[in-house]
Structure formats: structure tokens, C-alpha cells
C-alpha positions, -999 to +999 in steps of 0.1 A: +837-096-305+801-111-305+788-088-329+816-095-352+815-127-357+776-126-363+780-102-387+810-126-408+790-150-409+761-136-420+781-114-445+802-142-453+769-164-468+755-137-487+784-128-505+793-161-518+756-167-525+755-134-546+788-151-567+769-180-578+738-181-553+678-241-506+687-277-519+691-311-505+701-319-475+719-352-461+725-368-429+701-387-407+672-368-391+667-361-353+639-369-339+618-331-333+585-330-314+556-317-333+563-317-367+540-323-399+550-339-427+546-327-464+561-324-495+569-292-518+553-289-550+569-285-584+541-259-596+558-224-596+544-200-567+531-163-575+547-143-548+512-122-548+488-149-544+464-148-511+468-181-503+501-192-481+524-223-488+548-231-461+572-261-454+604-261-434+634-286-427+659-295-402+700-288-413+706-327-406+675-336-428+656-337-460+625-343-453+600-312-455+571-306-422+542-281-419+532-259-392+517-276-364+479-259-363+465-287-339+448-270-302+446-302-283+474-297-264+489-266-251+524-279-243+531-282-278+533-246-279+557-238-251+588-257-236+576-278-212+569-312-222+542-329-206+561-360-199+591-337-183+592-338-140+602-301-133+610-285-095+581-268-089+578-237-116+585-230-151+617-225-161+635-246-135+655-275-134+642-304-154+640-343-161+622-368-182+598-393-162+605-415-193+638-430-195+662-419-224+698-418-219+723-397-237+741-413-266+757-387-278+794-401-282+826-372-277+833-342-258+801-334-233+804-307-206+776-324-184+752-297-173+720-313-190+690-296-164+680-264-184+682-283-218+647-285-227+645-245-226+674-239-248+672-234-287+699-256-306+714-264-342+697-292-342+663-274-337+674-246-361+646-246-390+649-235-426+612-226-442+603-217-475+578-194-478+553-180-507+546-149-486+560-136-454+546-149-423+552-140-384+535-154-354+531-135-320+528-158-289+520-145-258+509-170-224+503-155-185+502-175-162+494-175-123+516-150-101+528-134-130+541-156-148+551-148-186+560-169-217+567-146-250+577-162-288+581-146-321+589-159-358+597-142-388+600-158-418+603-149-452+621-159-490+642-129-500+638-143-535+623-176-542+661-193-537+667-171-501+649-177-470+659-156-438+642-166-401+642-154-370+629-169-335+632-150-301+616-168-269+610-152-233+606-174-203+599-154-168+585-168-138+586-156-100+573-192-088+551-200-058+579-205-033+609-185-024+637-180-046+626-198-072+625-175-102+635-180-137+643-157-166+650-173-197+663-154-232+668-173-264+671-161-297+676-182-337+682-175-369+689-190-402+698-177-435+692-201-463+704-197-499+710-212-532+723-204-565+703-202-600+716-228-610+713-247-581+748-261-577+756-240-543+741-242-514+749-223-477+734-229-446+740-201-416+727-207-381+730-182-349+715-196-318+720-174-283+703-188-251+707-171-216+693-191-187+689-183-151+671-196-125+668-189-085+683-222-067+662-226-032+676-263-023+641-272-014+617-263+015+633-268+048+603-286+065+581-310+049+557-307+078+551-269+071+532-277+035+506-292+059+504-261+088+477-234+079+500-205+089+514-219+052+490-215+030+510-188+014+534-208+000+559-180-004+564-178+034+581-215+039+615-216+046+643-229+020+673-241+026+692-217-005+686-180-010+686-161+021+648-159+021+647-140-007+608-124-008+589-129-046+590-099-071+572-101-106+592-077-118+592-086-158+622-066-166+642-078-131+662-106-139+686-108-106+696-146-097+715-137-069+715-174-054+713-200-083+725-216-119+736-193-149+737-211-184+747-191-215+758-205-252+765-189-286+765-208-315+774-202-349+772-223-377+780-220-418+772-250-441+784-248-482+781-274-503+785-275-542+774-303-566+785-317-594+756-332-615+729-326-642+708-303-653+670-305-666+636-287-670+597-299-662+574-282-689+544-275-678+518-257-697+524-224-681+565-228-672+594-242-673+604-258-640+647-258-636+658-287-624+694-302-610+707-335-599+734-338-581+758-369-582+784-356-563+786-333-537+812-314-513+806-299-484+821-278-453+806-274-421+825-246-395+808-239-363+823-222-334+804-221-296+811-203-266+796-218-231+794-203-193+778-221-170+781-206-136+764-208-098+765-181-075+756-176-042+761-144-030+744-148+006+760-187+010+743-206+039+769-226+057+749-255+069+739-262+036+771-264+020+785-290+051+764-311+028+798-314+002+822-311+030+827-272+021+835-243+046+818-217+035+819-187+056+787-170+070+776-143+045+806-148+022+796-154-016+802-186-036+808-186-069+817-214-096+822-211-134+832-228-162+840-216-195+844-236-230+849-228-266+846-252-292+854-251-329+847-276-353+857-278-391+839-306-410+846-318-447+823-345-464+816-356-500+788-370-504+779-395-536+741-404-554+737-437-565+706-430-586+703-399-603+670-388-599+663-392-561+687-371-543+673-388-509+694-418-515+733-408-509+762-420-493+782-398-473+815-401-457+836-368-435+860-359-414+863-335-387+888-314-362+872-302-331+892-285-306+881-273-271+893-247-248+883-247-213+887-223-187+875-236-150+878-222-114+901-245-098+915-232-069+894-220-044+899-189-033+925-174-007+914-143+008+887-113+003+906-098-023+908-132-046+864-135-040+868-163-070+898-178-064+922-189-098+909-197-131+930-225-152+925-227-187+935-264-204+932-269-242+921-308-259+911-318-294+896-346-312+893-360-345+869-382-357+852-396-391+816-402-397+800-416-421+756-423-434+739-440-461+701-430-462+677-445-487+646-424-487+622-443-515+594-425-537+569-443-526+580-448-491+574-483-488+613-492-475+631-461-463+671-471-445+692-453-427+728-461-415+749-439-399+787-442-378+815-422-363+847-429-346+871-404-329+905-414-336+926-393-317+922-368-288+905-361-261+876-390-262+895-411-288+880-446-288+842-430-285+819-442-313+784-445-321+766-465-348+727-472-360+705-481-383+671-476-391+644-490-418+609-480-424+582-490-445+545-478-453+528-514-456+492-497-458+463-483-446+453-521-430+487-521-413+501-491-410+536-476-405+561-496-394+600-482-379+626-509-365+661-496-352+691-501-330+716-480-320+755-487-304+775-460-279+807-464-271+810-427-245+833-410-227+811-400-194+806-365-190+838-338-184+825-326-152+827-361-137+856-374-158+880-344-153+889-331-118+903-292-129+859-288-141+846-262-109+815-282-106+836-316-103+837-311-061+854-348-056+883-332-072+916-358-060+887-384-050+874-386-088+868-418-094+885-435-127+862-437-150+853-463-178+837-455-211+801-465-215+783-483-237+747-484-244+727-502-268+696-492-279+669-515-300+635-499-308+603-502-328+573-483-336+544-490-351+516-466-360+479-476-373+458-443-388+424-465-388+431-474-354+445-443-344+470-463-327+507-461-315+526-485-305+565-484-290+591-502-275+622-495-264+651-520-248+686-506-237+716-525-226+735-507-205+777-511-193+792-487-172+767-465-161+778-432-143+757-415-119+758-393-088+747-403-056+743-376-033+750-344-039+786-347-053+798-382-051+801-398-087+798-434-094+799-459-114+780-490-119+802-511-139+780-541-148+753-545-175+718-539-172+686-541-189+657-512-194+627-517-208+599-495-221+565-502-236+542-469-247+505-469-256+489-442-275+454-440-284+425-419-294+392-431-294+361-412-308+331-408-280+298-402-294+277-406-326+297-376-339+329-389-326+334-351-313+342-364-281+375-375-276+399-394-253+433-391-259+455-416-241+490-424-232+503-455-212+539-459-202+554-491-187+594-490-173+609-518-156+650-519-150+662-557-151+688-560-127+704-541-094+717-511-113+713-476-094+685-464-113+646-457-103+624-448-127+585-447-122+568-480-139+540-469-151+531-430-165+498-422-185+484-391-199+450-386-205+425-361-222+389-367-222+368-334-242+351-317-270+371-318-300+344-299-331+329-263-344+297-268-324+282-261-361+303-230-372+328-239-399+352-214-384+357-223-353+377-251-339+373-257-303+392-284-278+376-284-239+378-314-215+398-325-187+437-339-188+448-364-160+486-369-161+498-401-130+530-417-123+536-445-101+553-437-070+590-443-068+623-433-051+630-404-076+660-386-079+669-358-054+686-326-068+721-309-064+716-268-074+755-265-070+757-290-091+730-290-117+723-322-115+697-347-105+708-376-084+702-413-077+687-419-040+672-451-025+657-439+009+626-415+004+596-424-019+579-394-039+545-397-036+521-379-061+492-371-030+469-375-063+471-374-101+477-341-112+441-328-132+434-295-153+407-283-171+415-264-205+394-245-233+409-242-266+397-228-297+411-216-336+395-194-357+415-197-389+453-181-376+443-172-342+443-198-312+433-192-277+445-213-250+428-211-216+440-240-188+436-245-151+460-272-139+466-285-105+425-291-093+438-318-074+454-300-049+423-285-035+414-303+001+408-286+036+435-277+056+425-274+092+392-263+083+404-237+053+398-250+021+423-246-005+451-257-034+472-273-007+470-305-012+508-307-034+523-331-051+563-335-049+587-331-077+616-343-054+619-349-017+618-317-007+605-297-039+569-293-042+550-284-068+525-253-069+487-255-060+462-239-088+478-223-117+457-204-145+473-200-177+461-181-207+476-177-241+471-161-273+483-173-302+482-156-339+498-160-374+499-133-396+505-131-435+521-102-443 
């Protein structure tokens, strides 16, 4: 069935593009790590020339970004943000040290901990290219760990672009049961007509996520005991001691949390507007300018998110008031589809600048849900009744952006409002505006955003599996968040500047392993960020690269975040005299404050609040990397963790570790190398 629908899709776009066959874009951009700004030219491209001109764009967006060819920094390349607190090896469960709540209003299934290792619509790309280009990413790490990412990209014809992205995430860990094998595949299809009236938009995005659950070590005490120092021997409290394997191609999870999603997304749009030409001396540049536009947006997902157990430990699961017989398995799944139909019309004020538009849509989004209720009844019923339920919701939206030439006041305003359904009453409103007031100043962004949310299905709705309070559930209020933020960046300076202040009604949280709550009255967050490069040196070669955190939550709320967290890089940043070569080596230093941070619930997924232990970092986490780029190729070589080695009853080792969570360490000395190349085909 799978196949099939990829294949409509896909079929579906080209055909209509070959009736009257990459154009503007509206709606307010999202935020995406990494990206470089520029701007395509108007010069017509020879398809043969050995130079390469490359831009790309978000669905939601019109702005065009370049390929990121920076070495600095080695998590811009692979999914792990630096900022992220993760449970001990790659691929698992993960959090933000920085504090950003959800504010997405409407229908959320609430399993958030894999998110950062998933591709999304949101992240789909759309390039256009003068020649065909691929890159080839390969990273190993420590214990065999493995990290694998290929592009392809390439215009069809100078009005069709198709590209593909497939990513690879395996790691066995450092402690038992605690691998991860991720799978994630995108592509896009982008085409437009001759006469550049139509426009269609086709995203696929697959991601299959698994990871080993071990509930944490069982004994604190044995990190410290030299019969220890293999890590892989210490008891956990999940997993029935299951011994490490880096076998690449073995991807059993026979204790832990499978995530899968499909998604598949067609965009058309047709304008009504009109035409003109640029002469230039050597062509004739066809031109269109829409002043209205109409557009339909269908997307259908499929989700599973499942845990399984299969050798279920008893006095672990006393933890949520379960029986669980010895050696019985444990399973719980939920399953959604979704399917939304979209229609907007969108409207240009001023003819010539097609980043100025109001929009205003309508959509139908109905959800099917399918959930193991009833637990089971005997040997022959291993995963008890599944109940399916059906909801729907309809909501309008609506965005004026103002994007000016010279980019000294750019606005954007955006709403929506569900109406009817399952989360009617939801909403969410903002506005930005930003404005280039020179090189002495720099750039300056002011914003705010409103959310009125329905908190998430698994703790709203008893009949979700992984709601475990099931009669118990508490009756939930909406929240509300508001969100006020500036930013100010200085190029002369090379100097950032951020704040962020949220209001907060309502706030839903667990607070042990099951229980939900809610903290019903307001409260205040506020965040300040620092970031900084200074030049070292006659030559300025030498480099530090700093960024300083400050949190603080005003008021009693259930919430610990860590006041202050800082990243720092102090190295080499030149050619050391060959024009070639670009080379990055020095020293990173990453340090949170200690604070009570959230424990973790594998059954679950989730992270939860808890007041009574302190995780302390033993020291701030250092590594040592060398970096270099000779024109497409980049090398990446890092050593992370040096401040784990200490003696340990007279052995000396990486076993000094710092803790994710109470009971989750992270790994002593890890070695990572990657190679990373572009090719121009």
C-alpha cells in the first residue's frame, strides 16, 4: 500500500507538471539550524559550465540559503546538537539543556524524545542546481559506532529539481542495552511550468527509529568500583543484561522504544498575474508576477510508536503499579493516521515583489487512532485488544509577510484557530519585524508569539497505550504560553545577542514515571544568550568561539532547568600558508550548572520533572578536534570526553563520568572520525 501511494504522488506531480509545468513560496519561515543565506541570480545558467551554483529553500519559505561549507564545528554535520542532554550514546533519548517549549497548537501525539533524529516537512529542502551534485558522509566513532548521509540533487530541466536524502544512525553504546539503529530517508520533487503560472511541491519523508531502553544502571556506586571499568559489565535495571554486539546490519531492539512515520505531501498552486522579460545583452530573461494565487496542500501520515519488552523485569515495572509476570513480554503500541486537505488564496499587494502577500486558508484534518487499551487476558491474547477511535478538526489560518528589497523592515504576521473538533478552541498567533540598520549596528529581530494548546493526546486522552493513569487522568486545561523575543546580531563585533521571556498558564508535566500534572498558575522564564568570537593573534588565526546561557524560572512552577550553559572553542582557524587548505584544531569545553534535572520514563518516552537528586557534571565535558577542507572534501577528527580520565584505585582511565540523568551516565573517551565529500557530477 506504501509503495502505491509513493508512486501517486510522485506520478501525480509530474503529470500535471508535464500539462502546463520552482516559484514563490509563502508562509512564515521556521527557524532551521545551519543555513546560509543568498539570493539567485537573474543571469541565465549554462548547464555545462565547471563552475557550480546552488541555493535551496524551505516549503514554508521564500527565502533562498547556501550549503553550509564551515569545519568549525562537527555537530553541524550530524544530529546531535551540541546544546542537546542525551542518555548516554547516540541515537538515544534526547532533551534540550535550553528551555523551548512546544507551541505548536492542535492535535499532538506526545512522544517528543527521538525528535531531533527524525527528518520532517518542515526540514524537506527544494535546491536548484546548475549541475548535479551528491555528497557522501561517512563518521565512526568509538565501539563501532556509525553515522552514514547521502544527497542527491539535480534540475531535470532548469524548471525541475528532484532530491533525495537517506541518513543511517547505528550505535551499540558503552553500556548494556543501549543500542540504537536509526533509518531516515527524504525526497522532494519540485516543478514549474514555462510559463511559470503552476507550481507543485511533493515531499516523502520515512524515518524508523529504535533504540535499546536499559532504565539506567542499577548502582551508582559500581561506576566508581575497578571491577567496572568495562562499562558494559554494570548492571541495568531494563534488558535482561543483554551483552553489546556491533553488528551493523543487526538491528534487534528486543527491550526498548520503536518510532516510525511516513509522510507524504503534494503542494499546487496556480497564479493569476503578469507576464514580462529582462533583456540582457546575451538573453531574454521570462519573467511572471503573480497577484493572485491558489493553492492546495494534501498530506497524509501514518505513525507507530511502540515499546516492547520481551524479557519484562517485574520489579521494574512495580514502579507504575503494573504486574508484570516474570519472563512474560510487554508490549504497547499506538497507531495514527492523519490526513489533511488545505486550500489558501493568497493576494500581492505590490506587483513586483512577490515576498509581500497576504494569505488566508482553510483546512480539514482528520485523525484515526488505533491504541492497545486493554491489557491482555491470557497467553493466547500476548497484546491484549486494540480500540481504534476516529476525531477531526478544522481550523483557518491566516499570514501577512513583508519581505523588503533592501531589507531594512521585513514583517511577518501569522494566526490560526481550530473551530470545530477535536482541539477546537486551540490557536496560535505571532509576529515578527526585522530590519538591517547597518554595518555600525547590525541586524536587529523583535517578536512575540501567543498559544492557546490542547496538552498532548497521550496525557489528555485515557484509551492512548502509553497514558498508564488511564481512569486517574487528570482533567486537563488548555495551555497558554506567550513568547516575547529579540535578537540582535553585530558582524564588526561578531556578536549575538538574545533574549527570550515566556509566560506560562497551565503547564502539564509528568512527575514520576507516569503520573501527569498540571501546574495551573502562571509563571515566568527567562533566557539571556551570549555569542562571541574573538580573533587571538596578530593574524587573528586563533579563535575563541563562545556561547553563554543564562535561565532563571520566576516563580514555584515544577520546572528545573540548568542556569547557566556555555560552549566554548579556543583553536587554529587558517591554511597555515596553503591556499587550499582550510584547517580548524583547538579545544571545545561545553559546562552546565548543576541542577535537579529531569529523570526518564523508557515506557513512556518521556523525560520527567523530579526535585530530590542533583546531577552533577563531575567536570566540564572537553574534546580535542582537527578539522580540515580542501576545496569539496572535509575531514573531521574529534576526541571528546578528556575529562573523564582520573585514577581509579590506582588504574588510570576515562572513568571519571558525567551523568545525563540520575542514573544514566555518559560514556568515557569517544574517538570520532568523519569524512566528508561533495561531488559535481
Amino acid at each position: 500500500m506504501k509503495f502505491y501511494l509513493i508512486l501517486f504522488f510522485v506520478l501525480l506531480g509530474v503529470g500535471a507538471a508535464a500539462q502546463d509545468p520552482l516559484g514563490n513560496m509563502g508562509n512564515r519561515f521556521r527557524g532551521i539550524k545551519n543555513a546560509g543565506s543568498g539570493n539567485d541570480s537573474l543571469a541565465k545558467r549554462n548547464k555545462f559550465e565547471d563552475s557550480l551554483t546552488i541555493s535551496y529553500r524551505y516549503l514554508d519559505t521564500l527565502r533562498n540559503y547556501k550549503l553550509d561549507s564551515s569545519i568549525n564545528d562537527l555537530t553541524r554535520y550530524y544530529p546531535m546538537p551540541a546544546e542537546y542532554n542525551y542518555l548516554g550514546n547516540f541515537g538515544s533519548a534526547a532533551q534540550s539543556y535550553l528551555f523551548a517549549p512546544g507551541m505548536k497548537s492542535g492535535w499532538d501525539p506526545g512522544l517528543h524524545a527521538y525528535d531531533i533524529y527524525k527528518y520532517t516537512v518542515d526540514k524537506a529542502r527544494f535546491f536548484t542546481t546548475t549541475r548535479p551534485y551528491s555528497e557522501l558522509n561517512y563518521l565512526l566513532g568509538t565501539r563501532s559506532e556509525q553515522f552514514i548521509h547521502v544527497l542527491h540533487t539535480q534540475n531535470i530541466k532548469p524548471n525541475w529539481n528532484i532530491h533525495f536524502e537517506y541518513q543511517l544512525l547505528n550505535s551499540p553504546g558503552t553500556f548494556q542495552n543501549q543500542k540504537t539503529a536509526h533509518n531516515n530517508y527524504l525526497v522532494t520533487n519540485w516543478v514549474q511550468s514555462t510559463n511559470k503560472r503552476y507550481n507543485n511541491y511533493i515531499i516523502i519523508v520515512a524515518n524508523k527509529l529504535q533504540s535499546s531502553e536499559n532504565g539506567g544502571i542499577r548502582d551508582r556506586g559500581l561506576m566508581d568500583s575497578a571491577i567496572y571499568t568495562q562499562r558494559d559489565f554494570i548492571p541495568v535495571k531494563l534488558g535482561g543484561g543483554a551483552g553489546y554486539s556491533a553488528n551493523f546490519f543487526s538491528t534487534n531492539v528486543s527491550t526498548g522504544n520503536k518510532y516510525t512515520d511516513l509522510h507524504l505531501l503534494m503542494r499546487q498552486q496556480y497564479d493569476f498575474g503578469r507576464k514580462d522579460s529582462l533583456v540582457t545583452d546575451s538573453s531574454v530573461v521570462k519573467l511572471f508576477f503573480p497577484r493572485v494565487r491558489l493553492e492546495h496542500t494534501i498530506e497524509y501520515s501514518k505513525y507507530s510508536f511502540q515499546f516492547t519488552d520481551n524479557s519484562a523485569a517485574p520489579s521494574f515495572y512495580q514502579q507504575y503499579n503494573m504486574f508484570v509476570d516474570t519472563g512474560a513480554a510487554y508490549h504497547k503500541q499506538d497507531n495514527w493516521k492523519e490526513l489533511i486537505n488545505d486550500f489558501s488564496i493568497y493576494t500581492y499587494p505590490d506587483a513586483k515583489n512577490t515576498q509581500q502577500f497576504l494569505k488566508l486558508g482553510a483546512s480539514v484534518q482528520n485523525l484515526s487512532g488505533l491504541f492497545d487499551t486493554i491489557p491482555r487476558q491470557s497467553e493466547l491474547e500476548p497484546f491484549g485488544y486494540r480500540q481504534s477511535e476516529t476525531y477531526y478538526n478544522v481550523f483557518g489560518h491566516a499570514e501577512y509577510r513583508n519581505r523588503t528589497k533592501n531589507k531594512k523592515w521585513d514583517m511577518t504576521a501569522y494566526g490560526k484557530l481550530y473551530f470545530v473538533g477535536l482541539n477546537a478552541g486551540d490557536y496560535e498567533a505571532g509576529a515578527s519585524i526585522e530590519s538591517l540598520l547597518g554595518q555600525k549596528i547590525g541586524n536587529l529581530t523583535l517578536g512575540g508569539q501567543n498559544t492557546n494548546r490542547s496538552p498532548d493526546f497521550i496525557m489528555t486522552y485515557a484509551n492512548s497505550s502509553f497514558n498508564y493513569m488511564k481512569a486517574a487522568t487528570p482533567d486537563l486545561k488548555k495551555e497558554n504560553i506567550t513568547h516575547l523575543y529579540a535578537d540582535i546580531y553585530q558582524p564588526l563585533l561578531q556578536l549575538r545577542l538574545t533574549g527570550h521571556y515566556y509566560l506560562m498558564t497551565n503547564y502539564t508535566y509528568y512527575t514520576d514515571f507516569y503520573k501527569i500534572n498540571q501546574y495551573n498558575a502562571p509563571f515566568n522564564v527567562v533566557q539571556i544568550g551570549l555569542n562571541k568570537v574573538f580573533g587571538v593573534g596578530r593574524t587573528k588565526q586563533w579563535k575563541w568561539r563562545s556561547e553563554v546561557y543564562f535561565q532563571q524560572v520566576l516563580g514555584g512552577a515544577p520546572l528545573h532547568i540548568p542556569t547557566i550553559y556555555t560552549r566554548n572553542r579556543l583553536g587554529y582557524e587558517g591554511n597555515l600558508g596553503y591556499p587550499k587548505l582550510n584547517l580548524a584544531m583547538g579545544f571545545e569545553v561545553n559546562y552546565r550548572t548543576n541542577y535537579k534535572g529531569d529523570n526518564y520514563s523508557p515506557l513512556s518516552g518521556q523525560f520527567f520533572y523530579q526535585d530530590a537528586v542533583t546531577v552533577p557534571y563531575q567536570l566540564p565535558n572537553i574534546a580535542a578536534y582537527l578539522n580540515f577542507r580542501i576545496n569539496a572534501f572535509k575531514a573531521f577528527l574529534r576526541a571528546e570526553n578528556l575529562n573523564t580520565f582520573h585514577n581509579l584505585n590506582g588504574n588510570w582511565g576515562f572513568t571519571n563520568n558525567n551523568y545525563a540523568a540520575y542514573n544514566y551516565p555518559y560514556p568515557g573517551l569517544l574517538i570520532r572520525f568523519g569524512i566528508f565529500w561533495g561531488f559535481v557530477n
